[in-house]
N, C-alpha and C positions, 0 to 999 in steps of 0.2 A: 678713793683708792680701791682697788679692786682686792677681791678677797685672795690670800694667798695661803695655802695648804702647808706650805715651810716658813713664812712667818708667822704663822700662826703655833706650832710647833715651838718654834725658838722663842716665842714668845713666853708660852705656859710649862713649857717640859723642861727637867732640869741642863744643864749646857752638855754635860756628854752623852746625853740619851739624846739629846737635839742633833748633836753632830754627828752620832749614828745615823741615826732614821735621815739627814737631810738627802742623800742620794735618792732613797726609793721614794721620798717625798716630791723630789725634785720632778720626778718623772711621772707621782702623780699630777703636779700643777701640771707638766707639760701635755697633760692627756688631756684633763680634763677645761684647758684655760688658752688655748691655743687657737689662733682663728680660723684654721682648717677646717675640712670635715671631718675629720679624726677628732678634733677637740670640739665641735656638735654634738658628734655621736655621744660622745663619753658625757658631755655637760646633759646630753635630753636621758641618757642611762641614768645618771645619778641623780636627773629629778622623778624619772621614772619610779626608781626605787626608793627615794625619798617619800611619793607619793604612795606607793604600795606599801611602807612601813606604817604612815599613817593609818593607811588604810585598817592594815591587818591588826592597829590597834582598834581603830572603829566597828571592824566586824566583830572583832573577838567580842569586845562590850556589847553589840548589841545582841550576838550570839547569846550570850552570856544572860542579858535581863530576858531574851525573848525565851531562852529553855526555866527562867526560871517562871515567867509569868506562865507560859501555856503548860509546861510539866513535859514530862519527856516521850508522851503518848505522841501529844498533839502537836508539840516541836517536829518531832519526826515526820508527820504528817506532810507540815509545813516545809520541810527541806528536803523530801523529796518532790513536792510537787514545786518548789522553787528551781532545785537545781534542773530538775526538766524539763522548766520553760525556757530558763538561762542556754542550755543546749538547743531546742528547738527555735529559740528566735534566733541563735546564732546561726544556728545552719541555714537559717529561711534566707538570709541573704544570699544563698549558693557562691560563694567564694569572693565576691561583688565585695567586701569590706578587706578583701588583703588583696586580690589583683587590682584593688583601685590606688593601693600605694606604689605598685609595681607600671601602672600608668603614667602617675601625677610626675613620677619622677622621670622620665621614660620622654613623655611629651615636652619638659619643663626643660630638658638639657637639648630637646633637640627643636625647641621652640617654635612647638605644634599647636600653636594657641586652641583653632577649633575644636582638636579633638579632647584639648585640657578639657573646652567648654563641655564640651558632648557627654565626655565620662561624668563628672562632678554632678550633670544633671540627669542621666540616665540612672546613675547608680545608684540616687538618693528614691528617684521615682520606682526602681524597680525592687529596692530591697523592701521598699512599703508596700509595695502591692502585694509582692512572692509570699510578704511574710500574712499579710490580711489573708490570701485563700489557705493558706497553710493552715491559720487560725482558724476559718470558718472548714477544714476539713478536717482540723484535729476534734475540732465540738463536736460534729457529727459521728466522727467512729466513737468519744465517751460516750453519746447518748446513744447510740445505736448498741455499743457491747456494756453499756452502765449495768448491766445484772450477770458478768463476770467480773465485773473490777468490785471490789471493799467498799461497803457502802461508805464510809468513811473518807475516801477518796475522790469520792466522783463530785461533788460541789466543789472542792477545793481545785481538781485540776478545770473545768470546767471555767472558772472564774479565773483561773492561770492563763487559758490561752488568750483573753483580752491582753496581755502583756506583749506579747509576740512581736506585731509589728512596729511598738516601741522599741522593742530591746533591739530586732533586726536595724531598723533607724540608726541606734543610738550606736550601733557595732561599725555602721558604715561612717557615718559620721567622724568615728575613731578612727578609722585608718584613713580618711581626709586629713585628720590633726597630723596624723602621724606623717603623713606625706609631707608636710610641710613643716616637720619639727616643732611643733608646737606641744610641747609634752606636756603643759597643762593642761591645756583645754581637752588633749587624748581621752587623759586617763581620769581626771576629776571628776568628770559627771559619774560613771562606771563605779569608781570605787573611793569615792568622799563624797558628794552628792545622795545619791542613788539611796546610799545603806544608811544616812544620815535620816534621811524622810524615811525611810522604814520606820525605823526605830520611832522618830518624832509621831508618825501617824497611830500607827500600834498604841503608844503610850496617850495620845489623845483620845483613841478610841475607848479603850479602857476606861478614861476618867469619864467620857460619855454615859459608863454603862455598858458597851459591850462587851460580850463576853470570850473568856481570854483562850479564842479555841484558832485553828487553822485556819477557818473563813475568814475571819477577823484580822490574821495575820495577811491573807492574801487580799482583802481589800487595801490595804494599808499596803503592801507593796502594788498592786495597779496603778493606785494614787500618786504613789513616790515614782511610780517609772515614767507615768505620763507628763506631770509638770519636768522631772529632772531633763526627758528626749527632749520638751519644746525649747524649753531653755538654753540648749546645747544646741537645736537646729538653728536658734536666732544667732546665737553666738556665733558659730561655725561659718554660717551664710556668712555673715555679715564679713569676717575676716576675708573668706575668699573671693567676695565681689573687689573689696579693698586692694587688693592683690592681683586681680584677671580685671581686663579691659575687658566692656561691654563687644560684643560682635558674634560672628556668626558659631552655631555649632555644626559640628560633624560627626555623626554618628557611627563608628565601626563598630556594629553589633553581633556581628560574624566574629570578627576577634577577640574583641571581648568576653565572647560566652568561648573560645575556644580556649584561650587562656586562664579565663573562670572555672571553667570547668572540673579542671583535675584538681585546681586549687582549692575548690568545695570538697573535694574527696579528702585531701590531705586536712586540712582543716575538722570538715566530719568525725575522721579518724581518730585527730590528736583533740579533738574536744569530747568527743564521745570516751577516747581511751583516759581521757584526765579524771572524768565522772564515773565510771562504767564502773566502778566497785563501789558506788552507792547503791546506783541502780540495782544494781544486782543484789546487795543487799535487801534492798525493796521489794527484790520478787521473791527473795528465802526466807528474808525474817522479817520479824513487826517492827513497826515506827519505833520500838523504844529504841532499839537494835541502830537503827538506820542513825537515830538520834547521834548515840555511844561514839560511833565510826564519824558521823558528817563533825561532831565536836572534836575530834582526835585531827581528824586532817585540814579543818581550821590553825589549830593547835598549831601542825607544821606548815602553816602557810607562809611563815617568814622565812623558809626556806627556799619554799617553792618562787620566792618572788624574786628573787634575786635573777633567776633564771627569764619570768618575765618582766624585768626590768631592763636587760639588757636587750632582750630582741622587741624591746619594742622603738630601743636607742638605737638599735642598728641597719635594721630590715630595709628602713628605705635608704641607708651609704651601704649596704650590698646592692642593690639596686642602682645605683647610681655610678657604682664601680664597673657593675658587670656592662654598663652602656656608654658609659665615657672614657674608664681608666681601669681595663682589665688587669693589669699589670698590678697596682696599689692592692685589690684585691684579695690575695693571697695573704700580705701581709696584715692585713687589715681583718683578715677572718681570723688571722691565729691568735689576734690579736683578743678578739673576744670571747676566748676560749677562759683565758685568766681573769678577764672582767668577770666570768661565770662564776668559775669554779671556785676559787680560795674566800671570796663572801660568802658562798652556799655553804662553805665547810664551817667556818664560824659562827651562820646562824643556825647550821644543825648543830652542833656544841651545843648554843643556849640554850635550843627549844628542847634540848634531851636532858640539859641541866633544872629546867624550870618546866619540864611538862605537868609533870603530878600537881604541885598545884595550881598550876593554871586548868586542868580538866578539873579539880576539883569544886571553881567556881561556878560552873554551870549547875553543880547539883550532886547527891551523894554517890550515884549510879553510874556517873562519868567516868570516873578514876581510872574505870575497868577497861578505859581505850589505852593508857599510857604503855603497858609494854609493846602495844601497836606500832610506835612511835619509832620502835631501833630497826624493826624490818622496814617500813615506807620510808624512813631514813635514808638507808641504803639506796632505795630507788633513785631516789630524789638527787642523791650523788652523783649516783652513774650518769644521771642525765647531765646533770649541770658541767661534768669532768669532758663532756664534746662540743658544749656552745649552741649556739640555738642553727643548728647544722641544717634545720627543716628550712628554716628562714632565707640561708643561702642558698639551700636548693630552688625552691619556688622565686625566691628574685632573679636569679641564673639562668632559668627557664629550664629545670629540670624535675618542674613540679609533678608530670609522672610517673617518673619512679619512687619519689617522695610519698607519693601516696598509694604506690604496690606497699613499699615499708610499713608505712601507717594502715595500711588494712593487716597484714600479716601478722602486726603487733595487737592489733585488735582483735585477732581471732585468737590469738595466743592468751591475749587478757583475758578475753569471755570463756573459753577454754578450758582455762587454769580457774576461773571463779566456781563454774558450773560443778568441777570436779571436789575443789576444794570446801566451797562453804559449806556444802550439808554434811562436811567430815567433821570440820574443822570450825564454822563460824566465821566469827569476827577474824582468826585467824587466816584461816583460807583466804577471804578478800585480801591482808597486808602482805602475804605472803607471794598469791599470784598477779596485784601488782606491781610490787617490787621486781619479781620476775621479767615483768609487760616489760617494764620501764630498762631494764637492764640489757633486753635483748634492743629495744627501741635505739638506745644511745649508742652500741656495738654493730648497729645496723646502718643507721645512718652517716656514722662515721665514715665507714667501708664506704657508704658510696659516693660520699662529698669526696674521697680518696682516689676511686676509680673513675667517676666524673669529671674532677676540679683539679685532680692533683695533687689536692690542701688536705696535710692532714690536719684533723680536727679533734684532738686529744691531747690533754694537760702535760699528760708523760712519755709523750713517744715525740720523737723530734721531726722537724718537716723534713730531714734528708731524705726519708725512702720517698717521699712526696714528690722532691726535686729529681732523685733520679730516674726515678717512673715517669715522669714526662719525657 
């Protein structure tokens, strides 16, 4: 018998709290149990987000033992030069992991076999390569400017860029999952896999005898990205061969890189603007500093997930809409504006009701992020209150002006950092991205609105939408 959301309800809840809630219940079964693509979407969002909860319990833990083994010098250390490889192998795919879900689906409804073949094999071979010289160019500028960068820095990132064109793999690979709704195999390597062997490797190193510094932390993640990418490429292959008849490919190389293209900008953008107030913390203050802040925004990652968990259930039926059934489209966007918003509100509650001690398990010195937590709060809101608006831009093919947006927000972020942290600190950074993020969501709104028609806001109604067309 199939799992039911309102008998489940009537089940355990008393009979008139049952008979209240059965209406909004009813319309969750029908969202998320329904054999449309509307009830895909919704069923691959809420394993999405099921997995990202997991997840942001896994991190937090290993967060958590890994600031207390290495101490808050050498954590810091460790997660700046983590999170800057995590950014640079993303980008090294040049946009090749999100225009390839904007393909799979593209080709699949208009059953273009060669060119399915062509993308699926191009994109795997090019984000390996783009991301390998990427790698051997990032080792050369450490060794070449190594006596301006912290001595402290330069083995650790050094021994980071070997990660590169695993994580680049592992990023493309992901939006193959995703092309095909496959939302476990997406997001599991990434964010249950991945962090799981961190932490296992680290802790075995340690009982080795090594010692519990940033090198040791980054062998221990090379290790963990290498096996988690091969296992995800055996996986992956293997489902899509199952699925594509063997025969010729077709290579549009031309299109692909012109469609890639902007979408590497946009992407760039909104991965760089996700990060860009560590960074920047890295460049004003020390590792302990950096430390404080990357625990604090862990902290509100169960916020943030919410936001991707939905555009990772949705990106490829925008995409599918915009080339089969423009029409569905509109309603189907607004639709994911409240799969955003009203979870992201709930899990900011908790994490502002339970942040203090949960920053206080990493260490005595942590705490000092928690009133961090009510301005990035804020951000995090405004974002989730328009729906993941970038996603329907770039599957729409309006992935240009998505990424003027996204560059403008990132000058605004960098902007607002440079000015603020040597005033302000730790403050500056939550303050000027909170700011980033607020104009971001007020931005892109307005132009899925002048664009699309669709407005894409929690509290403003589609009619100016409807009559503006």
């Amino acid at each position: 018998m199939r799992f039911s959301v309102t008998r489940t309800a009537e089940r355990f809840l008393p009979a008139p709290l049952a008979l209240r809630m059965r209406p909004l219940l009813g319309r969750i079964d029908a969202a998320l149990f329904a054999s449309d693509e509307r009830g895909e979407a919704g069923r691959m969002s809420l394993i999405a987000f099921s997995i990202r909860i997991v997840s942001a319990v896994i991190a937090f833990v290993s967060q958590v033992l890994l600031a207390r083994w290495m101490g808050g010098f050498e954590y810091g250390i460790f997660v700046l030069v983590w999170v800057t490889m995590i950014i640079v192998g993303n980008l090294a795919c040049l946009g090749a992991h999100t225009s390839i879900i904007r393909f799979i689906q593209e080709y699949r409804e208009k059953h273009m076999l060669a060119e399915l073949r062509g993308v699926l094999f191009a994109g795997r071979l090019f984000s390996l390569v783009a991301a390998t010289l990427m790698a051997g160019l990032g080792a050369l500028v450490i060794w070449l400017f190594s006596d301006r960068i912290e001595n402290y820095y330069v083995i650790p990132f050094l021994l980071g860029v070997l990660c590169m064109p695993m994580v680049a793999l592992s990023d493309l690979l992901q939006g193959v999952s995703r092309a095909y709704s496959w939302a476990i195999s997406a997001l599991s390597p990434t964010y249950l896999t991945r962090p799981v062997l961190i932490l296992a490797f680290m802790a075995g190193a340690l009982l080795a005898g090594f010692p519990p510094t940033a090198v040791t932390a980054m062998l221990a993640a090379i290790a963990a990205t290498y096996v988690t990418t091969v296992l995800q490429l055996v996986s992956v292959s293997a489902r899509v061969d199952a699925k594509l008849p063997a025969g010729p490919r077709r290579m549009l190389l031309k299109n692909w890189f012109a469609v890639s293209a902007p979408i590497f900008l946009v992407e760039s953008f909104f991965f760089i603007l996700t990060n860009a107030d560590v960074l920047m913390i890295g460049a004003y203050m020390d590792p302990r500093d950096v430390g404080i802040y990357f625990a604090t925004v862990k902290t509100l990652a169960l916020v943030h997930f919410v936001y991707f968990a939905v555009k990772a259930g949705v990106a490829q039926r925008y995409a599918q809409f915009t080339h089969g059934d423009p029409e569905r489209l509109a309603v189907f966007a607004r639709e994911t504006v409240s799969w955003t918003f009203w979870p992201s509100v709930a899990m900011a509650l908790v994490v502002l009701a339970l942040g203090k001690p949960m920053l206080m398990l990493f260490g005595p010195d942590f705490p000092e992020g928690y009133p961090l937590l009510f301005a990035l709060t804020l951000g995090v809101v405004a974002r989730a209150a328009v729906g993941p608006c970038e996603s329907l831009l770039t599957m729409s093919g309006n992935q240009n002006i998505c990424a003027l947006v996204y560059a403008l927000t990132l000058a605004i972020n960098i902007g607002l950092n440079i000015l603020l942290i040597p005033q302000f600190g730790l403050w500056g950074a939550a303050i000027a991205t909170a700011a980033a993020m607020m104009f971001e969501a007020s931005a892109l709104s307005y132009t899925v609105w002048r664009r699309l028609g669709i407005v894409m806001a929690i509290f403003i109604s589609a009619r100016p939408a409807e009559e503006a067309g």
